[in-house]
N, C-alpha and C positions, 0 to 999 in steps of 0.2 A: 878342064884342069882344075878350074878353083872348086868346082864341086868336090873331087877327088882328092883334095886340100882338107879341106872340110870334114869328110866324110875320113879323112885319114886321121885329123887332128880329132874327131871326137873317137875314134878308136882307142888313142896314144891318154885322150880321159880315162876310157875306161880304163883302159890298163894301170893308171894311177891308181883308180880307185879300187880296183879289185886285188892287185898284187903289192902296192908299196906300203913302207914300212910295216903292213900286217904282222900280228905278232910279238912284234919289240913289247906292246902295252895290253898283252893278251889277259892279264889278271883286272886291268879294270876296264869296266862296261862303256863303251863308245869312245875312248880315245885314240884310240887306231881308224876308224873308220873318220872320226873330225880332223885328224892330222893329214888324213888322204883329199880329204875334200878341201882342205886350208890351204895343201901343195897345188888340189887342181885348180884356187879362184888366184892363187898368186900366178901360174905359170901362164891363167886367161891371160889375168890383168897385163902381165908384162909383153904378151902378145898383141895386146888393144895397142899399147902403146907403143912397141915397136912397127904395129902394122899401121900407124896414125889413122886408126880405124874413128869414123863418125861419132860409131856410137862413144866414145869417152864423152861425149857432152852431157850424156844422162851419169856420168860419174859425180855427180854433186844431190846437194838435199833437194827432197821433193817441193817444187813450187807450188803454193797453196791458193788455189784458186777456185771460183764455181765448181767448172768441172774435172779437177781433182779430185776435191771433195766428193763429188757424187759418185765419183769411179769407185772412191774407196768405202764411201759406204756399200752401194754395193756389192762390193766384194768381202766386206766384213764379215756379213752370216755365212760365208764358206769358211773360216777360217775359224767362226765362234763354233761351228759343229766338228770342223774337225779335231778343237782342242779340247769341247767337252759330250765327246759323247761317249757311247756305255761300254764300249770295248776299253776304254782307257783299266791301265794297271795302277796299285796302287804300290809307289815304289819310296823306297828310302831318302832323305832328301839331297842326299848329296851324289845319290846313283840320278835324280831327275833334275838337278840341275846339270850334269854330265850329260842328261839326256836331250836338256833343251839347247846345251851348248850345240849337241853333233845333228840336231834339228835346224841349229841358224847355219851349221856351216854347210848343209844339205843344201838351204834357199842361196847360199850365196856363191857355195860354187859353183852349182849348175848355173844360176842367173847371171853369173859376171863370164861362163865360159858359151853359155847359149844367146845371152841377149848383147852381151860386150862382145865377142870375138864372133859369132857367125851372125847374128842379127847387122852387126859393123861391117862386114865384109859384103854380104847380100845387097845392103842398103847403096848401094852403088850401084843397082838395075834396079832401086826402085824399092819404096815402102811396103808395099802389099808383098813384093817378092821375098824382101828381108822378113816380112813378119812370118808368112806361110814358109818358107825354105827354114826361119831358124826352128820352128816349132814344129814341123816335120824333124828335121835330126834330134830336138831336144826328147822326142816322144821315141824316134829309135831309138835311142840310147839307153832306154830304159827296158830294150828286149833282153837287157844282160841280165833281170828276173828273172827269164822263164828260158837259162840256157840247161842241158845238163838234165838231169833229172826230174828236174822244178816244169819243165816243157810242157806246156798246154797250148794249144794255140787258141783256145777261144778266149783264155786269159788272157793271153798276149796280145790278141786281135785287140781286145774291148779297154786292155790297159795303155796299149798306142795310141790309139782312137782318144780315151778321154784325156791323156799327157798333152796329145795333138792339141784340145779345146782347152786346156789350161795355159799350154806353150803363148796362143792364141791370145787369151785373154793377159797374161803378162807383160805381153806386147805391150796390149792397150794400156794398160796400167801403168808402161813403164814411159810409152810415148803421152800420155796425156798427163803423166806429175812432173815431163820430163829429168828422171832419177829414177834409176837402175835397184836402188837402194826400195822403191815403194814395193816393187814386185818380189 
């Protein structure tokens, strides 16, 4: 049943993110899609804390320690490639900072509804089970690319699969700064 919870509530995401308020802010570039993802890290959060889920304790700033630090270097050069490599556009700057707005609220509301509410909820049979059960759903969730005409499945296959080892590694990142905020 909690699976089916789960698996319901990331549905009831999408549907956030794909149908609400779409539209209202259709003339400027990214503000419908940061307003959909700001509705889905508020409606997490309010769920962390109505379900007195665990994980609210990585709701605070990351603790800075040895192996913080070294978690997050590590993960640095993924994050310095994907912000400067040669696919990047060269855009206006008030259309890229609109962009880098609906790029945080991307990490943050997947992260506070994937690693706050099912990671929180999992964590109750157990760490490994919370890690792997949140970052399997966080990686389907992302089959809503490839519905529709977009349909590829070896896309799809290869784009779950790497979600899955990012899902994976946010974990780490979020259980070893304990804060929700580092991943």
């Amino acid at each position: 049943r909690r699976w089916a919870g789960l698996v319901g509530l990331s549905f009831g995401a999408l549907l956030i993110l794909d149908y609400f308020p779409s539209g209202v802010f259709g003339d400027i570039p990214y503000v419908s899609s940061t307003i959909n993802y700001a509705i889905t890290a508020g409606v997490a959060y309010v769920l962390v804390i109505l379900l007195g889920s665990p994980s609210l304790q990585y709701f605070r700033l990351p603790r800075i320690h040895v192996k913080s630090l070294l978690v997050l270097v590590l993960v640095s050069p993924m994050i310095f490639h994907s912000v400067t490599h040669e696919d990047l556009e060269s855009k206006k700057l008030s259309e890229a900072i609109l962009g880098i707005i609906f790029l945080l609220s991307i990490g943050i509301g997947e992260e506070i509804f994937s690693r706050g509410v099912i990671f929180g909820v999992l964590r109750r049979f157990g760490q490994w089970r919370a890690i792997f059960g949140s970052s399997l759903l966080f990686a389907l969730m992302h089959l809503n690319l490839y519905t529709g005409k977009n349909w590829d499945a070896w896309q799809a296959y290869a784009h779950v699969w790497s979600t899955f080892g990012f899902g994976v590694l946010m974990c780490a990142v979020m259980i070893t700064t304990r804060s929700i905020w580092a991943s």
